[in-house]
C-alpha positions in Angstrom: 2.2 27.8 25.9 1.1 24.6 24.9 0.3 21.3 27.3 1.2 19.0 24.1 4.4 17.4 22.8 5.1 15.9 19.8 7.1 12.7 20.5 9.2 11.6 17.1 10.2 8.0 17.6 13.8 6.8 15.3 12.8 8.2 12.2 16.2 7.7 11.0 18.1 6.5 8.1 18.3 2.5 8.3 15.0 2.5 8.5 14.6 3.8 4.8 15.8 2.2 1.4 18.9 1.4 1.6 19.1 1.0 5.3 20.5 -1.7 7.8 16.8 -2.5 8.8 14.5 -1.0 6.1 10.4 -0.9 7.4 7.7 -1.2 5.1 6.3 2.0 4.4 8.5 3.6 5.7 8.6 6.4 3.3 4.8 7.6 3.4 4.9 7.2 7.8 7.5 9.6 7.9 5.7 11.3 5.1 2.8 11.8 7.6 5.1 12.0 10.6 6.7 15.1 8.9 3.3 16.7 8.1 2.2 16.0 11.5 5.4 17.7 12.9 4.8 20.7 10.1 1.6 20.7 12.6 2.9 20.9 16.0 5.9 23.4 14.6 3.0 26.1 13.6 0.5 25.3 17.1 3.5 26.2 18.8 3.4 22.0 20.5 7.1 21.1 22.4 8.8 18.9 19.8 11.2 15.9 21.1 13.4 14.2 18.8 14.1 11.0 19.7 17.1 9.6 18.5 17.9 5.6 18.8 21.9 4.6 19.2 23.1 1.1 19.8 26.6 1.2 21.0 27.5 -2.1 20.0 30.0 -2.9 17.3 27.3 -5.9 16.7 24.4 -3.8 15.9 22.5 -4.5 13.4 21.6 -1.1 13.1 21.8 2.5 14.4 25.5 2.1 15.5 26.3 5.3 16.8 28.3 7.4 14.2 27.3 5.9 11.1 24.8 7.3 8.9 22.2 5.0 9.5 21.8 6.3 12.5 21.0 10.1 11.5 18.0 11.7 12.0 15.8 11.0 8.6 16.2 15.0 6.6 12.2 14.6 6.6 11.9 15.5 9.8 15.3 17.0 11.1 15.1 18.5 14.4 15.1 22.8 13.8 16.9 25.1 16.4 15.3 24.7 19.6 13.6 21.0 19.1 14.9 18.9 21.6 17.1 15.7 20.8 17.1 12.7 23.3 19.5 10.2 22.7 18.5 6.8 24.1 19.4 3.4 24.1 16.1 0.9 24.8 13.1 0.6 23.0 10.9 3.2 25.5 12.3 6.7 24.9 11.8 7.6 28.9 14.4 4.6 30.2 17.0 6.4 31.7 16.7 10.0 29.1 15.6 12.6 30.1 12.4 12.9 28.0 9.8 12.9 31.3 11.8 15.4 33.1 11.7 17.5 30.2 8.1 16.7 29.4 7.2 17.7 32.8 9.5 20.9 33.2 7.0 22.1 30.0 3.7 20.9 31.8 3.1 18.4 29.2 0.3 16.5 29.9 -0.6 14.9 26.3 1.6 13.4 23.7 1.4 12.6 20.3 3.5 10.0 19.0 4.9 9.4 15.9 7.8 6.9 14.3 8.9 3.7 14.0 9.2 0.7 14.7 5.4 0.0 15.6 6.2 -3.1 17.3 9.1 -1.5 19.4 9.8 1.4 20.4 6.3 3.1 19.3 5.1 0.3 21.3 7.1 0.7 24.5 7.1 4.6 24.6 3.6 4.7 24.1 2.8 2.3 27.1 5.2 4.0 29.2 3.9 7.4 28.2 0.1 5.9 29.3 1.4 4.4 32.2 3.2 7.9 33.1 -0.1 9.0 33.5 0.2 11.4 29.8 -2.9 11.5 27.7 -2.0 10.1 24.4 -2.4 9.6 21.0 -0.6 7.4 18.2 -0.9 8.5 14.6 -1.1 5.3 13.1 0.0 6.4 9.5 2.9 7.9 10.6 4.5 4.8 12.0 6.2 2.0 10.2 6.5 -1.4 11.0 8.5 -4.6 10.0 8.1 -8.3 8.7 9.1 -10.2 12.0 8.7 -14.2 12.8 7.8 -16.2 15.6 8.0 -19.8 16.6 8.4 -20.1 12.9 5.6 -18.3 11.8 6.1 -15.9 9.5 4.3 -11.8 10.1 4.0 -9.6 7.6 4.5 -5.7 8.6 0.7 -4.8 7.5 -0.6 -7.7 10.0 2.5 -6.8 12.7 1.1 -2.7 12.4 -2.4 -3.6 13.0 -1.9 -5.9 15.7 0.1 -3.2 17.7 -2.0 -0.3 16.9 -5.4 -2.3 17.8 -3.7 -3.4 21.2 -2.9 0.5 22.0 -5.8 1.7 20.7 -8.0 2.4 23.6 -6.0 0.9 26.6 -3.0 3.1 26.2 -3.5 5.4 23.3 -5.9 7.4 20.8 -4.8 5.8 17.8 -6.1 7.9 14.5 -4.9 8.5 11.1 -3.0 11.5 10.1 -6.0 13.4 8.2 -8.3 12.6 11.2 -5.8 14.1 13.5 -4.6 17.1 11.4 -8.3 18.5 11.3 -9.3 17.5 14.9 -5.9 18.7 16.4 
């Protein structure tokens, strides 16, 4: 038995072409999220699934039911994996991800998903915070153009800004090669 869990953060369809709410890059992160999950399937890791629904008929995106809000096919959840449905940013708010985490003796995460600036962001502090040991693989997440105070962010400069501010503080943040050979 493992002390390591593989956390997949909303790797779901509107965040792909042809989505509500399409993230740049999204194809090769989940390309790497699926390769890292490939990973944790063989090491025998826990694997949790985590699956974003807005239930709100003015969501922009993920509205429960639609197919937006599936599970991506690259890295659908086998037999087994769990699935926690949630509806905030941080993946622990009231699921049942940390009960289940600790009914396992998880004490390390990896994390994995989308959106960098979200719920990547928020699950990863509140994993730290939780007192888990964990790491973010920085290629296999996917972020989004955003604007403030009328300044305009591109997703590369939104990524990096997240992933420098984890990096260290909260979170081991490496790239998917570095983390497939150390791991």
């Amino acid at each position: 038995m493992t002390d390591t869990a593989l956390i997949v953060v909303d790797i779901q369809n509107d965040y792909f072409e042809g989505g509500r709410w399409t993230l740049d890059k999204m194809d090769q992160a989940s390309d790497n999220a699926a390769r890292v999950l490939a990973h944790a399937r063989k090491t025998g890791a826990m694997i949790a699934h985590i699956h974003h629904e807005i239930p709100s008929d003015e969501a922009p995106f993920f509205q429960p039911g639609t197919k937006g809000a599936e599970i991506h096919p690259k890295v659908a959840p086998q037999p087994g994996e769990e699935v926690i449905l949630k509806h905030e940013p941080n993946s622990f708010l009231n699921t049942r991800l940390q009960d289940t985490l600790s009914s396992r003796g998880i004490t390390k995460v990896v994390i994995v998903g989308a959106m960098s600036q979200m719920c990547v962001d928020a699950t990863t502090r509140a994993a730290s915070d939780l007192g888990y040991k964990v790491t973010v693989v920085h290629d296999a997440c996917a972020a989004r153009d955003t604007e403030f105070d009328g300044v305009a962010v591109p997703a590369a400069q939104v990524h990096a800004s997240f992933m420098s501010a984890l990096d260290g503080t909260y979170a081991s943040v490496v790239d998917c090669e570095s983390y497939l050979t150390s791991a």
